[in-house]
C-alpha positions as CSV (number, residue, x, y, z in Angstrom):
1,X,15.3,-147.1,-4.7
2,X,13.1,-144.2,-4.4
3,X,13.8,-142.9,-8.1
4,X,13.0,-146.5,-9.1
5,X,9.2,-146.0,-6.8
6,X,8.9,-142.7,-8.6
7,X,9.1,-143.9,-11.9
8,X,7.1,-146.9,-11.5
9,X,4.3,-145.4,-10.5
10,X,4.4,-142.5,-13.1
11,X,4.4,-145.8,-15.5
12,X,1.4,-147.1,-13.1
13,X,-0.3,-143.7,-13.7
14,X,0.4,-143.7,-17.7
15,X,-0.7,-147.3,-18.2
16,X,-4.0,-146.8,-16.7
17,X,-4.8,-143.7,-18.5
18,X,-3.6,-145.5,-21.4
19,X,-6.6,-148.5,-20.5
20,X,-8.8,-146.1,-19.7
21,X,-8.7,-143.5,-23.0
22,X,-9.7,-147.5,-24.5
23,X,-12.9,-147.2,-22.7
24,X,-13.7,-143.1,-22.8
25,X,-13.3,-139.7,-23.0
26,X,-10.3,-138.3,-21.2
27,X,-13.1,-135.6,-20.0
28,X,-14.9,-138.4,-18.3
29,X,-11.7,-140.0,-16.3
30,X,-11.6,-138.5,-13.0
31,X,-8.6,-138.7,-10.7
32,X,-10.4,-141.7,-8.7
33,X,-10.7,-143.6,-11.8
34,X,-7.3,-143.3,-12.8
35,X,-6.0,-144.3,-9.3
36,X,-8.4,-147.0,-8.9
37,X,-7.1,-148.6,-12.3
38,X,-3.5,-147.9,-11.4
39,X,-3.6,-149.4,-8.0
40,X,-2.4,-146.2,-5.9
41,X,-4.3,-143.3,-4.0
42,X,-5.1,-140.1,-4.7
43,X,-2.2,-138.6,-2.5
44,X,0.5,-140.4,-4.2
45,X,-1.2,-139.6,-7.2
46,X,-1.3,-135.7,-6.2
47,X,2.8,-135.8,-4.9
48,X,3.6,-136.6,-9.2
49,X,0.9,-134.3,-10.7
50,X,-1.7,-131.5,-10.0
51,X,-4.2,-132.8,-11.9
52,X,-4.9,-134.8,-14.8
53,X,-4.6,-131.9,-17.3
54,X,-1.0,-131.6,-15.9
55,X,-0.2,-135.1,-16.2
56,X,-1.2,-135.2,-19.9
57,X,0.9,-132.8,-20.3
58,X,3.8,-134.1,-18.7
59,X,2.9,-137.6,-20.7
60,X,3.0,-135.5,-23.9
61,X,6.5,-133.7,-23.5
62,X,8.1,-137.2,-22.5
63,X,7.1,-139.0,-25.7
64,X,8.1,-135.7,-27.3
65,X,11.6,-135.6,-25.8
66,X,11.8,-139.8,-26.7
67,X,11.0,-139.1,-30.3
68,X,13.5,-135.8,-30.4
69,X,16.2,-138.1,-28.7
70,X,15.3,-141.0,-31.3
71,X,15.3,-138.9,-34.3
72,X,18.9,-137.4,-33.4
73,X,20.6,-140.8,-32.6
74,X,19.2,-141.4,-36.2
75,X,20.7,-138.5,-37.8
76,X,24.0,-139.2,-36.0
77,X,24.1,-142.5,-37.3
78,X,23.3,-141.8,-41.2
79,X,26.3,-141.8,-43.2
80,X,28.0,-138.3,-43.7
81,X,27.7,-136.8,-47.7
């Protein structure tokens, strides 16, 4: 139950950056912003990440590590030569 929490709000978190980079500059999103557009406060926001230039960079190495997964299942699946 608490992984599930976790994760939701780190999807909370990501989808409001995500509305919010629509609208500006990630230099002009502060912390408040971000939590007021995902709905949570800045502690809980603070227990995932220590600031936003950390949680862009955790956002970047998980897409990374989808695509890497992606592309592998990919190459296992083409046909063998």
């Amino acid at each position: 139950m608490i992984q599930k929490r976790k994760t939701s709000t780190k999807e909370d978190i990501k989808e409001a950056l995500i509305q919010l980079l629509s609208e500006e500059k990630f230099e002009n999103i502060s912390i408040s912003k971000l939590c007021k557009r995902a709905g949570i406060n800045r502690g809980t926001f603070y227990l995932h990440y220590e600031d936003k230039f950390q949680m862009i960079n955790s956002i970047k190495r998980d897409i990374v590590s989808q695509l890497n997964s992606f592309f592998l299942k990919r190459k296992e699946n083409l046909p063998k030569s």
